[in-house]
C-alpha positions as CSV (number, residue, x, y, z in Angstrom):
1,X,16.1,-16.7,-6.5
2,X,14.8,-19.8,-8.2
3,X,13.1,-23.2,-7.0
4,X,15.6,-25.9,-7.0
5,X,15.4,-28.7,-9.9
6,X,15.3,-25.6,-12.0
7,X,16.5,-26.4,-15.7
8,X,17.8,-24.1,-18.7
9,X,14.7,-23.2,-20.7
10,X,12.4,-23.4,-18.4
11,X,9.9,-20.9,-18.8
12,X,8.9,-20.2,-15.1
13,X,6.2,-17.5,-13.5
14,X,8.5,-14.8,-12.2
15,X,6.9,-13.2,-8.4
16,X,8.3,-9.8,-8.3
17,X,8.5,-8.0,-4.8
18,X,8.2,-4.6,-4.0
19,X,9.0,-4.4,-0.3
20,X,7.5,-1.7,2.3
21,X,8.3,0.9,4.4
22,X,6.2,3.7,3.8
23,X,8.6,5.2,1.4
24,X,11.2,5.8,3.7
25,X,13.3,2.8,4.7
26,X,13.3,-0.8,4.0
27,X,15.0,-3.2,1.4
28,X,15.2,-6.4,-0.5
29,X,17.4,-7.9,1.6
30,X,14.8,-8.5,4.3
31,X,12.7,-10.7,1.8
32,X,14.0,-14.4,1.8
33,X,11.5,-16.6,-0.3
34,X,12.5,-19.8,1.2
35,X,9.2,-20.4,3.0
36,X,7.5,-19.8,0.3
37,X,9.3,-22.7,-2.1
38,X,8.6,-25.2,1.1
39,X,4.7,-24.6,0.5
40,X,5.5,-24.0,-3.6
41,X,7.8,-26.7,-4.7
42,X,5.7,-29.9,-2.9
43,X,2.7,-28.7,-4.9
44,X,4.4,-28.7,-8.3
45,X,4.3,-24.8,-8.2
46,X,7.9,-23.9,-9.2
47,X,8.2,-20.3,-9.9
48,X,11.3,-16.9,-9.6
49,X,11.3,-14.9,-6.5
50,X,13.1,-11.5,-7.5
51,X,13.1,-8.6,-5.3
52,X,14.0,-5.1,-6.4
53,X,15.3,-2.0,-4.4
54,X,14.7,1.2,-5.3
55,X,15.5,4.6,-4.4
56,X,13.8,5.9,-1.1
57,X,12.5,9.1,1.1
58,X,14.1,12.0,-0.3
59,X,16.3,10.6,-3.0
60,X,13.1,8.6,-4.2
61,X,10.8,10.7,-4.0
62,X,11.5,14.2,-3.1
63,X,8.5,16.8,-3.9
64,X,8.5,20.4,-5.3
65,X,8.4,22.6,-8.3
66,X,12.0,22.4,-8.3
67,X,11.9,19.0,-8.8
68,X,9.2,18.9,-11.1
69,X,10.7,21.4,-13.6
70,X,13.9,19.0,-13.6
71,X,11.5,16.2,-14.6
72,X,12.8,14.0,-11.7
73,X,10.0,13.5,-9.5
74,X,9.0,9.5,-8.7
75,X,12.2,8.3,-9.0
76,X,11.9,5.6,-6.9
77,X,8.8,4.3,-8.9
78,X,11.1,4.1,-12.0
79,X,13.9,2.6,-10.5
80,X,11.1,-0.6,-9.8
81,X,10.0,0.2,-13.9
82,X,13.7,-0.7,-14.8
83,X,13.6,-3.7,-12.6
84,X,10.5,-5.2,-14.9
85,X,12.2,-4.6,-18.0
86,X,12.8,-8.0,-19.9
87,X,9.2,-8.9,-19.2
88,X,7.8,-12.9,-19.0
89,X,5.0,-14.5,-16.8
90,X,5.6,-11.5,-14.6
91,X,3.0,-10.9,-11.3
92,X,3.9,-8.0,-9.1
93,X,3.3,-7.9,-5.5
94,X,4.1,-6.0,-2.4
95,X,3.4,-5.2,1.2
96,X,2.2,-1.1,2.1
97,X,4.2,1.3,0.2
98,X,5.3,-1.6,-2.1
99,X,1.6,-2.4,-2.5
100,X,1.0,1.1,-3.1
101,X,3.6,1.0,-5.6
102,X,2.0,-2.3,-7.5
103,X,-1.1,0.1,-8.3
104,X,1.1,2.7,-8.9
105,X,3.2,0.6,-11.5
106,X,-0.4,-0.3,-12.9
107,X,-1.1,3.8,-13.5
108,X,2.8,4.9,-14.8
109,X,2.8,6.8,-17.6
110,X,-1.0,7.0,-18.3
111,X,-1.5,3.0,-17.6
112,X,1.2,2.1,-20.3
113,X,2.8,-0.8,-18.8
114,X,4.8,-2.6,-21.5
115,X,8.4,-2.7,-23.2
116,X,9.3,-4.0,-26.4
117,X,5.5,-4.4,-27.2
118,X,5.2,-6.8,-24.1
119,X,3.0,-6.5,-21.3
120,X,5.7,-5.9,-18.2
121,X,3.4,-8.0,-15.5
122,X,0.3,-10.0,-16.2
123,X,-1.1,-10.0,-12.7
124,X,-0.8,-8.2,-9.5
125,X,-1.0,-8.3,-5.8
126,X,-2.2,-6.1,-3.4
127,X,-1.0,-7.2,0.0
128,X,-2.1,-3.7,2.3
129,X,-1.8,-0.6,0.6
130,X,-3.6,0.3,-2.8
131,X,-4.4,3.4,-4.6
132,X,-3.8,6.7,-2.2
133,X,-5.2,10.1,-3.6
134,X,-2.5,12.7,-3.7
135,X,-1.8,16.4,-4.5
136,X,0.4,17.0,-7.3
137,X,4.1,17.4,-6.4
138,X,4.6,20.8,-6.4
139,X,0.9,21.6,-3.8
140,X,2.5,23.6,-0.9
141,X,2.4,20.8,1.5
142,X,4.9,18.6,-0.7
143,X,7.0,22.6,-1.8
144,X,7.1,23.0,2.2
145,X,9.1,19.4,2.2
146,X,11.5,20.8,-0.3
147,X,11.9,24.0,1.2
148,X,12.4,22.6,4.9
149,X,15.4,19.9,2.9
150,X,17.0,23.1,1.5
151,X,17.2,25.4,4.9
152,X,18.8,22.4,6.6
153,X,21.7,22.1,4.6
154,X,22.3,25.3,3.8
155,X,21.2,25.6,-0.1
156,X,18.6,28.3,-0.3
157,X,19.9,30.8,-0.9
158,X,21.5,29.3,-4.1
159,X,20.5,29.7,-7.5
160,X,19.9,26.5,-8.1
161,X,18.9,24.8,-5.1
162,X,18.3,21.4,-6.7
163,X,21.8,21.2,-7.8
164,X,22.8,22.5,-5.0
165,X,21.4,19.4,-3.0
166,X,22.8,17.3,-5.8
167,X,26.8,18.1,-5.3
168,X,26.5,17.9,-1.3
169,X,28.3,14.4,0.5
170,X,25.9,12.0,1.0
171,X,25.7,11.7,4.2
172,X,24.7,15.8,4.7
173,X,21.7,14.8,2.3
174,X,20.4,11.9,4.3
175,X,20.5,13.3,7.1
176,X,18.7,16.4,5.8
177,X,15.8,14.3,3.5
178,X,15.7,11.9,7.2
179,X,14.6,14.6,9.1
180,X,11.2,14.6,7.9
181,X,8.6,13.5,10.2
182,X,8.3,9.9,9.2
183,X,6.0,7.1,9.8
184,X,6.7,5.8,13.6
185,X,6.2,9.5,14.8
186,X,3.3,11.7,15.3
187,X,2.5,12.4,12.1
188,X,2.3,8.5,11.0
189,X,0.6,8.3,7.7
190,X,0.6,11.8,6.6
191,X,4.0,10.7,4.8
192,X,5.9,13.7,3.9
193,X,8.0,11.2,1.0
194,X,5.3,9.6,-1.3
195,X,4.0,9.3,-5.0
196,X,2.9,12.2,-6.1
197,X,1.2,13.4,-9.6
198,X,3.8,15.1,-11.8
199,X,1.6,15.4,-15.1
200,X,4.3,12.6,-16.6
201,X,5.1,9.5,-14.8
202,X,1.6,10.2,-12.9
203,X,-0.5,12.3,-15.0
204,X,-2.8,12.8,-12.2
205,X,-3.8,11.8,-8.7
206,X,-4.5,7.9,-8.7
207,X,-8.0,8.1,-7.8
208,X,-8.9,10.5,-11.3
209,X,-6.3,8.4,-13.1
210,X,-8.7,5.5,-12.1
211,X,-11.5,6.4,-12.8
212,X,-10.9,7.9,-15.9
213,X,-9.5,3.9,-16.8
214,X,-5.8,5.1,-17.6
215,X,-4.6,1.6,-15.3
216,X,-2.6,-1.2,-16.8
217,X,-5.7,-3.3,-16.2
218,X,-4.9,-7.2,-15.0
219,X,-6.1,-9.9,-13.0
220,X,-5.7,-8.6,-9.5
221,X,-5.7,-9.4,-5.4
222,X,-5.9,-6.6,-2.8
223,X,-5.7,-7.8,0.2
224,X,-6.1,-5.9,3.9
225,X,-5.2,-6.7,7.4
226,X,-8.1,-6.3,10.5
227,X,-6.3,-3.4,12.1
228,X,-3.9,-1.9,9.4
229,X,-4.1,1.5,11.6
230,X,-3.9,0.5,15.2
231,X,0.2,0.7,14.7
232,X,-0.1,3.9,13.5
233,X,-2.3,5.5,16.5
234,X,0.4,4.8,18.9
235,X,1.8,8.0,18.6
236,X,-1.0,10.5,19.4
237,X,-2.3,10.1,23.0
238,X,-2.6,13.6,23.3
239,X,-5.5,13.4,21.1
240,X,-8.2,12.9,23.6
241,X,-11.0,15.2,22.1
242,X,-13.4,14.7,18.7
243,X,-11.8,18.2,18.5
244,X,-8.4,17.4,18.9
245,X,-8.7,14.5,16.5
246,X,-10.3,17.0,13.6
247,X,-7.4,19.6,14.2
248,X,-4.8,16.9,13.7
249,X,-6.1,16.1,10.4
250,X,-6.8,19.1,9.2
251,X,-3.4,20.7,10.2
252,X,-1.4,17.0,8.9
253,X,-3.3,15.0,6.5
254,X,-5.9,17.1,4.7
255,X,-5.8,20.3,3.0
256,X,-9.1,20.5,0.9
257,X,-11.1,19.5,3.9
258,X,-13.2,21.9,6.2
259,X,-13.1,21.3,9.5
260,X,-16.8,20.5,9.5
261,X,-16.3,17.9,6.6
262,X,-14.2,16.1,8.7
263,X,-15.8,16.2,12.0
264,X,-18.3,14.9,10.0
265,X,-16.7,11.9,8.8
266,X,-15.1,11.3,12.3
267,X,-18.9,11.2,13.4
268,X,-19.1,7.8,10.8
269,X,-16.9,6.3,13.8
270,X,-18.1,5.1,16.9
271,X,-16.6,6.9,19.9
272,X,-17.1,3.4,21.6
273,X,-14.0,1.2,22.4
274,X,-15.5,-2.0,21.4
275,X,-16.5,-0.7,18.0
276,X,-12.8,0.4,17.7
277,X,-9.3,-0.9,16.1
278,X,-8.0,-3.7,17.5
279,X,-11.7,-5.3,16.1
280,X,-13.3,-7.5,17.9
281,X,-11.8,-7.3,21.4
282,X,-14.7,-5.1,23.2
283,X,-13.8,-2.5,25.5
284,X,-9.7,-3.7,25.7
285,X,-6.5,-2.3,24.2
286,X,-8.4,1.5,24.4
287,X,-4.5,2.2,25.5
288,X,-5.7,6.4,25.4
289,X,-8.9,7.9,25.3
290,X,-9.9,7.7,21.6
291,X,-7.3,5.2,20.8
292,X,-9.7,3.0,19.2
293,X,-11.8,5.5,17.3
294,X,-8.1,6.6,15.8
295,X,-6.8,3.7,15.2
296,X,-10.3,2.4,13.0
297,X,-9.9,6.0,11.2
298,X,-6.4,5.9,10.5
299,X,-6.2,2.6,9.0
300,X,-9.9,3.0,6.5
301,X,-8.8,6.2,5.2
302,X,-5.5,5.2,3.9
303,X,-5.4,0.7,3.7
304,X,-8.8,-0.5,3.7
305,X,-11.5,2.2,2.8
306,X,-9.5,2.6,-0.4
307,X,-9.4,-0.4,-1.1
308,X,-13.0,-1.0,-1.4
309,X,-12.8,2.3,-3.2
310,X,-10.4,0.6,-5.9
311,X,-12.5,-2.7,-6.3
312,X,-15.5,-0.2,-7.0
313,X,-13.9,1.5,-9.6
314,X,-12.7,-1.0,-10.8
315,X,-15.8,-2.9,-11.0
316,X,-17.0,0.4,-13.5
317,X,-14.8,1.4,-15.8
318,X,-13.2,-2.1,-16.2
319,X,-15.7,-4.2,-16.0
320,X,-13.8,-7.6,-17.4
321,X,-11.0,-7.0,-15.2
322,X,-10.8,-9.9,-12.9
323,X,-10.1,-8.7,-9.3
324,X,-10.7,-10.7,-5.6
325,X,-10.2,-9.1,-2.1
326,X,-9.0,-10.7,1.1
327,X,-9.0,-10.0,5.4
328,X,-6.1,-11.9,7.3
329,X,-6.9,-11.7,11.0
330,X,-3.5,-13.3,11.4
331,X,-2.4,-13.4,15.5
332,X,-5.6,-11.7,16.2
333,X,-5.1,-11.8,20.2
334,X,-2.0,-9.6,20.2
335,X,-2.5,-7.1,23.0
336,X,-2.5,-3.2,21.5
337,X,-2.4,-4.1,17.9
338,X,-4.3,-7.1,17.3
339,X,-3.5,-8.3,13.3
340,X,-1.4,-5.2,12.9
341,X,0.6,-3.8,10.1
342,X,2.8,-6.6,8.7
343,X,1.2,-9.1,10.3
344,X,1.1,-11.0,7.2
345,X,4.5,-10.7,5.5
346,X,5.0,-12.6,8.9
347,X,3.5,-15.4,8.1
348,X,3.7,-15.6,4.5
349,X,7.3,-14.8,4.7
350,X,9.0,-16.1,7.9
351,X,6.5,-18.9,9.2
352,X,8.8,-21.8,9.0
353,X,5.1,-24.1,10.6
354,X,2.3,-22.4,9.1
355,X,-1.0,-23.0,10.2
356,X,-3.5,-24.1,7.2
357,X,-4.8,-20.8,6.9
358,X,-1.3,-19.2,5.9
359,X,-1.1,-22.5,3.5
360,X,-4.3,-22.0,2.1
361,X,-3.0,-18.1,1.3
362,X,0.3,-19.0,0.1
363,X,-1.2,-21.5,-2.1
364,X,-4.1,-19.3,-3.6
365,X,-1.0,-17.2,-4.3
366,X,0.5,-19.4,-6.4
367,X,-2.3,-20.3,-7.9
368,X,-2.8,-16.8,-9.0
369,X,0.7,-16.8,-10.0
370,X,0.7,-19.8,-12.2
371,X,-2.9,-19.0,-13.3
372,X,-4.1,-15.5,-13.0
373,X,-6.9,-16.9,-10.4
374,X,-6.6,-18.3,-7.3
375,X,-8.7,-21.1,-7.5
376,X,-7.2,-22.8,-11.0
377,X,-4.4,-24.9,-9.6
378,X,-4.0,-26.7,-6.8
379,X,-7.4,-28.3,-5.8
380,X,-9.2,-28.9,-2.6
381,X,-9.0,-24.7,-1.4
382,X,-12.6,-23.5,-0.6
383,X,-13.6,-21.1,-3.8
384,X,-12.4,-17.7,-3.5
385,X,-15.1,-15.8,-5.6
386,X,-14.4,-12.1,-8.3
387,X,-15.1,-9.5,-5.4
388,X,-17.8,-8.0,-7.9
389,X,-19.7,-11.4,-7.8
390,X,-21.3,-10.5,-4.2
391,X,-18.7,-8.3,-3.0
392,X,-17.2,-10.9,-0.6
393,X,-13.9,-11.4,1.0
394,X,-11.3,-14.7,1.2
395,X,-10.9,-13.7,5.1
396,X,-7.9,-15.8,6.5
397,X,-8.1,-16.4,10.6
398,X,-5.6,-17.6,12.3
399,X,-6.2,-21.5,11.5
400,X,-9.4,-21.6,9.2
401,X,-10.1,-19.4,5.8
402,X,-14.3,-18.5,5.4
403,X,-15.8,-16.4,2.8
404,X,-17.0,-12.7,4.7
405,X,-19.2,-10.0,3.2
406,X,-17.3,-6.7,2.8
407,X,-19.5,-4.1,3.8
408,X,-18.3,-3.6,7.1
409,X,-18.1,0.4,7.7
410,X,-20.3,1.2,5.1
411,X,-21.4,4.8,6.1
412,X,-17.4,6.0,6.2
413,X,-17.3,4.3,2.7
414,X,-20.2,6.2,1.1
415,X,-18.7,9.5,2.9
416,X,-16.0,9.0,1.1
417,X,-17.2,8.3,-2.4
418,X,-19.3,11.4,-1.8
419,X,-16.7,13.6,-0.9
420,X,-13.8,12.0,-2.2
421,X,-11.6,15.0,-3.4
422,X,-11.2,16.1,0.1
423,X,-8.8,13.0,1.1
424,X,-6.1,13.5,-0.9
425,X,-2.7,13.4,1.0
């Protein structure tokens, strides 16, 4: 999709999406840009919306040895490769696990992010969802994914089980790779489809591959939302015990960790309802007993703990690489959830009367996109400083934008740094 008035020859910035849906579901055809163009075009800020589908859950990104001796793990991550191919003015962006996939895309094949001898982007965003630490793809959590696809449909005891999957209808496969516990279900972000490290496409979990600098690195915007896991903590009321809650993530989310380790970094969170997720709304929405305390845990460890993480890594070993970080406590005062998951594809997307703040973020966007920084463009935005110039955050309210210092949580965040090869998913 381009901006009307569009001529042959012009050489436009090209926003590619990546949409979300934690690797499971989801698709392009959700994604209209049409808001966008009615902030865009009466700026002067023409640009190409193109959004790219790719292969998902199991047929994306099934795990195993089996599949990593066949050389097809990541799949889905290469379909979005092909869509980049024929590179110009390119900046990528997505939303979750298409956000996850914009670092992702920054780390493919050991950081080598060109075609032709052209870089394939020149800038990225981060909406929610940034670099996730993960066990190769053949660990026994992912293998027990594989094996579980095989029993259902009947392939195990072939020789070839992969192929076997490969020659069955469709329909008998989806149904298979969809009865994986998934992200609206107990289990919520311990996502049994995901990137994984296969030594090739990702040579190692994104964390090492980060810090040992083997990123495509370019200007950059990760973003968060105030309660990225408060969504995701609907599904565990049975968890009414410090216990309980350790047990859960030993058993779903974290293999390397002892049970001690992470009663300890539980203990970084305030059993307290007013210090929990929703922020900022004292003792309400504590909808279970630890509700709160979950939801603040759920969404750090996987959206916006890492993505401090990222900033400070990035900080080190790429020291010129220009990056800025952003809050949006978009529709704050929703009961439960407060400015929950997806809050802001909301508003960027489908707000047809934003409210200045979602201007001012659409139009430090475009900025970005036209400039590689958000503040060389269109004038009259408050400046938006480099996150490693004070470590401060564009935060974006409901009708106002204002500057806020990110070191919120800071004890979780230094736990984590410490101990950082026990969160790998």
């Amino acid at each position: 999709m381009s901006s009307n008035g569009t001529r042959a020859g012009d050489k436009l910035p090209v926003l590619f999406w990546i949409f979300g849906g934690a690797f499971t579901f989801g698709g392009s055809h959700l994604y209209n840009a049409a808001n966008l163009y009615a902030t865009a075009l009466p700026q002067n800020q023409p640009f190409v919306f193109v959004a790219v589908n790719c292969r998902l859950n199991g047929f994306g990104f099934l795990p195993g040895r089996e599949v990593l001796q066949d050389g097809a793990a990541n799949l889905g991550l290469l379909d979005q490769r092909l869509g980049l191919q024929g590179p110009d003015k390119v900046t990528i962006w997505g939303e979750f696990a298409g956000s996850i996939s914009v670092m992702d895309q920054m780390l493919l094949f050991k950081g080598n992010a060109t075609y032709k001898g052209k870089s394939l982007f020149r800038g990225a965003i981060m909406n929610w969802g940034n670099i996730v630490p993960a066990d190769p793809v053949d660990c026994p959590k992912a293998q027990a994914v594989y094996n579980r696809v095989v029993l259902r449909v009947g392939c195990r005891g072939s020789e070839n089980t992969l192929q076997c999957l490969r020659r069955l209808p469709f329909t008998r496969s989806y149904n298979a790779v969809a009865s994986e516990p998934a992200v609206l279900s107990y289990n919520a972000l311990a996502l049994s489809y995901l990137p994984r490290p296969d030594g090739r496409v990702l040579t190692a979990s994104p964390d090492d591959q980060g810090l040992a600098g083997d990123f495509h690195a370019v200007p950059t915007i990760i973003g968060d939302l105030k309660d990225e896991g408060a969504f995701f903590a609907l599904f565990q009321k049975n968890l009414s015990t410090p216990q309980s809650v350790v047990d859960y993530l030993s058993e779903r989310y974290f293999a390397h960790a002892t049970k001690d380790q992470l009663k300890a970094l539980l203990e970084t969170y305030s059993s307290d309802p007013s210090d929990g997720s929703p922020f900022r709304t004292g003792s309400e929405n504590e909808i279970y007993l630890g509700y709160k305390r979950l939801a603040a845990f759920l969404g750090d460890l996987v959206l916006t703990l890492t993505r401090r993480l990222l900033l400070t890594l990035a900080g080190v070993v790429k020291p010129n690489m220009p990056t800025w970080s952003c809050l949006a406590s978009y529709n704050h005062g929703t009961p439960i959830l407060g400015t929950f998951h997806i809050a802001d594809v909301k508003e960027l997307f489908y707000n047809e009367k934003p409210s200045q703040s979602v201007k001012d973020g659409r139009t430090y966007y475009f900025n970005f996109l036209h400039n590689q920084d958000p503040n060389i463009g269109v004038s009259g935005l408050a400046d938006w400083p480099k996150w490693v110039q004070g470590k401060k955050l564009m935060w974006f309210k409901d009708d106002t934008t204002e500057l806020l210092n990110d070191d919120f949580r800071s004890n979780s965040v230094n736990f984590i740094l410490n101990n950082k090869d026990i969160i790998r998913f």
